[in-house]
matplotlib code that plots the C-alpha trace (Angstrom):
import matplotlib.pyplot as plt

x = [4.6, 5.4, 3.3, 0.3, 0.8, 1.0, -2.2, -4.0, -2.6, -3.6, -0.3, 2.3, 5.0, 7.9, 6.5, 6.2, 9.3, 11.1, 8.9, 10.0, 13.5, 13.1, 12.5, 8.2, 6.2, 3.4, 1.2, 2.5, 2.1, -1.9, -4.4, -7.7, -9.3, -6.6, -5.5, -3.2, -5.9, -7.2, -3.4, -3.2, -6.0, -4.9, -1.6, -3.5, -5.9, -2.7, -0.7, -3.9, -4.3, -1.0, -1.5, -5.0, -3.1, -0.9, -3.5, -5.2, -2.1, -1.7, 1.3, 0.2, -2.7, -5.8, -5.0, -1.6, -2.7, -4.9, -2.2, 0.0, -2.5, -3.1, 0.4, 1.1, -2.4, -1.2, 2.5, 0.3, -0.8, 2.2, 3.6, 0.7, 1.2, 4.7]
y = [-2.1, -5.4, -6.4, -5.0, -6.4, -9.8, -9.3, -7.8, -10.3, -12.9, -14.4, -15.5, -12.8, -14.6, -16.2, -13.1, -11.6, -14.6, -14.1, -10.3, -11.2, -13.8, -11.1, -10.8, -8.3, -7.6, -7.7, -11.3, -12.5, -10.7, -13.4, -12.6, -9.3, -7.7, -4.2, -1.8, 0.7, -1.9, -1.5, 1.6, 1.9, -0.5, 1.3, 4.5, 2.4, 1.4, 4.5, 5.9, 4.0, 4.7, 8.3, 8.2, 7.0, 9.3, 11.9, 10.3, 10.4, 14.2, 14.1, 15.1, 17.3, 16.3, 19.0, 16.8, 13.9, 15.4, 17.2, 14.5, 11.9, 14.8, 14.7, 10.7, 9.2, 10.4, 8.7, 5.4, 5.2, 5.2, 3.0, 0.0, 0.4, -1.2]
z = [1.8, 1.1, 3.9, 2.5, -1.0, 0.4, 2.3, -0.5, -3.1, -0.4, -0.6, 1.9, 2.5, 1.8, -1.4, -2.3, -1.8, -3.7, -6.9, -7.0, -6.3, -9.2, -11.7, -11.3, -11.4, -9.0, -11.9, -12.8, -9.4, -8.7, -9.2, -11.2, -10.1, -8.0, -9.8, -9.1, -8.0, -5.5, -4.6, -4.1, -1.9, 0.3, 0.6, 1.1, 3.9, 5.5, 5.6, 7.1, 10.0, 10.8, 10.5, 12.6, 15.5, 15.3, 15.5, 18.3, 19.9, 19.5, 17.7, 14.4, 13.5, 11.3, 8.8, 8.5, 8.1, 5.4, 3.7, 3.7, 2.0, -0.6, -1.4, -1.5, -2.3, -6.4, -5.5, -4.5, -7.7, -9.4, -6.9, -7.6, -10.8, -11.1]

ax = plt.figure().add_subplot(projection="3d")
ax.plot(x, y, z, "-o")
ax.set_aspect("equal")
plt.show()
């Protein structure tokens, strides 16, 4: 996860990391127009990818992947929202 908010904060990794171990939020680090929604979906973009492959690959079903992203996409949310 941290991966993904340093790409969609479009901030180095590492910076990043240091300014939430120095006591700052992700809402203090965003720059102008980044939300936690946009968050979120990037979270929910990512985790989805990973699931598709795993589909393609047969080792999940479709009707997985789609139960599973019913069950975290509201988790996401919450998540971004920190």
């Amino acid at each position: 996860m941290l991966s993904v908010t340093a790409t969609y904060l479009g901030v180095d990794k590492s910076a990043l990391k240091d300014s939430l171990r120095a006591g700052k939020t992700i809402a203090d680090i965003a720059p102008a127009g980044k939300t936690a929604a946009g968050l979120s979906d990037a979270f929910a973009a990512a985790l989805k990818s990973k699931l598709d492959a795993k589909v393609s690959a047969q080792r999940i079903t479709q009707a997985d992947e789609d139960a599973f992203m019913a069950k975290v996409d509201p988790k996401l949310d919450a998540f971004a929202e920190m």
